[in-house]
N, C-alpha and C positions, 0 to 999 in steps of 0.2 A: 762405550756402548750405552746409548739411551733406554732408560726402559722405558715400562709404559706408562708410568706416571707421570715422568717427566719430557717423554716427546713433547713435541711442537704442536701445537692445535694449529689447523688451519680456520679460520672464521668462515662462515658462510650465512652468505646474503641470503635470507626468506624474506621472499615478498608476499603480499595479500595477491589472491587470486582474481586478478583484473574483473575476469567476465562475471564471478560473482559477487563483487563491489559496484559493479556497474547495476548490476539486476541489484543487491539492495538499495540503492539510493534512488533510484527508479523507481523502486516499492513503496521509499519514503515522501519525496517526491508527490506520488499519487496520493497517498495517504493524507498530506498536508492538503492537497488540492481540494480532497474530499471535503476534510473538517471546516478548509476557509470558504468552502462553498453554502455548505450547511450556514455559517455564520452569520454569511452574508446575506442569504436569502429569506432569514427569517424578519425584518422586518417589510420582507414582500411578501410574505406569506400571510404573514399579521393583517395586512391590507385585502388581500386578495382573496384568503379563507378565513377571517375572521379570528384568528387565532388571539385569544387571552396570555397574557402571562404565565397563565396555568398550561394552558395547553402548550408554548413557548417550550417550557418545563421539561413535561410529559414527552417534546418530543425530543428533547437532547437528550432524554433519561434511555428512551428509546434506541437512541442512536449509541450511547456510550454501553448501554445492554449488550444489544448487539454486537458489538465487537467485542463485547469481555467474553459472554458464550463463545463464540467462535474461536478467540486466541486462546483460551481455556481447552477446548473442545479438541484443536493441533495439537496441543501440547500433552494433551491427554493419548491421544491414539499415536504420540511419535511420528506426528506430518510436520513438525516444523524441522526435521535432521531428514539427511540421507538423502536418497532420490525422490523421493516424494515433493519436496521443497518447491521445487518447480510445477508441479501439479496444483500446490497449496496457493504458489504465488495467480497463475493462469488462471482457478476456477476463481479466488478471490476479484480480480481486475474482472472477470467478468460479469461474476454478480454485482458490483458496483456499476458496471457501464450498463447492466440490465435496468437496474436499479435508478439508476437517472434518467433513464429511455422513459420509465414507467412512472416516475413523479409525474407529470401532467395528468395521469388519470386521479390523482388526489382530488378528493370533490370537498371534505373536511377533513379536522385534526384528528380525527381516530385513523382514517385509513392512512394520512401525510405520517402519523408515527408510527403505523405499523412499514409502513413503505422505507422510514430511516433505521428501524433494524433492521430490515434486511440489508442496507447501505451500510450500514455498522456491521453485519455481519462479514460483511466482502471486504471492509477496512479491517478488521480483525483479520481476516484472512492473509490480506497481503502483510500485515504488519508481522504476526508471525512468522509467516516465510523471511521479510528480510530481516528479524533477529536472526534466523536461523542460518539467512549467508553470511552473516556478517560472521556468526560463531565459527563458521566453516571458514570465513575468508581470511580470518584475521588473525594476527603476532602476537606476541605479547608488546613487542616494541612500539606497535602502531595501534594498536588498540584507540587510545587516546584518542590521536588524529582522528580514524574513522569514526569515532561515535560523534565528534566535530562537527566533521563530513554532514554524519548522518543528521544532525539536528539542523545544518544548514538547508540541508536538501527540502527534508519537512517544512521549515520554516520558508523556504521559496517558494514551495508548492501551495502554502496558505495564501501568499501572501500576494502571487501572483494569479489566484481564483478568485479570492476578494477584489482585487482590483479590477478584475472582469466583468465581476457582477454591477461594480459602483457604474463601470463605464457604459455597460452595454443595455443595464435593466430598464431603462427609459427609448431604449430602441430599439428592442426585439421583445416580443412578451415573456415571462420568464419560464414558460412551457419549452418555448425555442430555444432560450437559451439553453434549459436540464438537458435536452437532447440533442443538442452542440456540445454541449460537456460529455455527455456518453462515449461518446468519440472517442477521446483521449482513452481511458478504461479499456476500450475495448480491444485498441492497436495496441496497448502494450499488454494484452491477452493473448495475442497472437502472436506477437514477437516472443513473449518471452515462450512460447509451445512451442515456435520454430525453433528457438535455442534450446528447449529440451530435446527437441527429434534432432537436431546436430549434434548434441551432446551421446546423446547412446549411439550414435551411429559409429562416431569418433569411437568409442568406447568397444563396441562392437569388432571393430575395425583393428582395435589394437590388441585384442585376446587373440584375433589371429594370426 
């Protein structure tokens, strides 16, 4: 007779929860888009609004503000855990896609760096949320891999906004392009609220 010390373990496969490894790296993703966007555009901006060095500055300080309020600000009221996550993720991609809708009315550096904390504040947003899926999504086994994952995602999303900017700023004015870019932000604001409202439905659906 076996006791219970010595039984048989059976091993069991845990995996990371697909849908929200997908919704973080999508979070990431965006986030990376945001910053290579900012990057890119400021020596249009230099040209265009007369921007100094100083004001250069003044407006990444602005932008990196912004997001540290904001991820602070989740983390303080417990929106980056639990159901909320999905709300954090959704208002954030919006206020970003708002947020780049609304750069062309920049007329100078004061109102362009107030305009990039609010764009930092929405980047903060989303960034938040997807620590928060990852924390929810993840093993300890895979851990590793997904933070990988997750720096590749960022790092695409820079990499392939910049590239945007280098290609298309001599062909579209750069007003058209911030609200070309809004775009993006805004669909995965709404995707990811549909996946919330499929998610409680599901939910809903299984208490019965």
């Amino acid at each position: 007779m076996q006791t219970a010390a010595s039984a048989p373990v059976t091993p069991v496969r845990i995996t990371p929860d697909p849908e929200r490894v997908r919704a973080a790296m999508t979070g990431l993703l965006l986030l990376g888009a945001v910053i290579g966007f900012v990057g890119a555009m400021l020596p249009v901006w230099a040209g265009r609004l007369s921007l100094d060095l100083l004001d250069a500055g003044r407006c990444l300080s602005a932008l990196g503000a912004g997001s540290l309020v904001a991820a602070l600000a989740a983390r303080k009221a417990s929106w980056d855990q639990g159901p909320r996550l999905r709300k954090l993720f959704a208002a954030g991609a919006l206020l970003c896609g708002a947020t780049l809708f609304c750069l062309p009315l920049a007329t100078d550096p004061n109102v362009l760096a107030l305009q990039l904390s609010a764009l930092g504040a929405g980047g903060g947003a989303v960034s938040a949320a997807a620590a928060g899926l990852l924390r929810s999504a993840t093993t300890g086994r895979r851990i590793s891999a997904l933070l990988n994952l997750a720096g590749v995602s960022f790092g695409l999303g820079a990499i392939v906004s910049s590239a945007s900017v280098w290609w298309l700023v001599d062909l579209v004015s750069w007003q058209t392009l911030a609200r070309v870019c809004a775009v993006g932000p805004m669909i995965v604001a709404v995707l990811n609220w549909r996946a919330r409202v499929r998610s409680c439905r599901r939910g809903a659906s299984e208490r019965e």
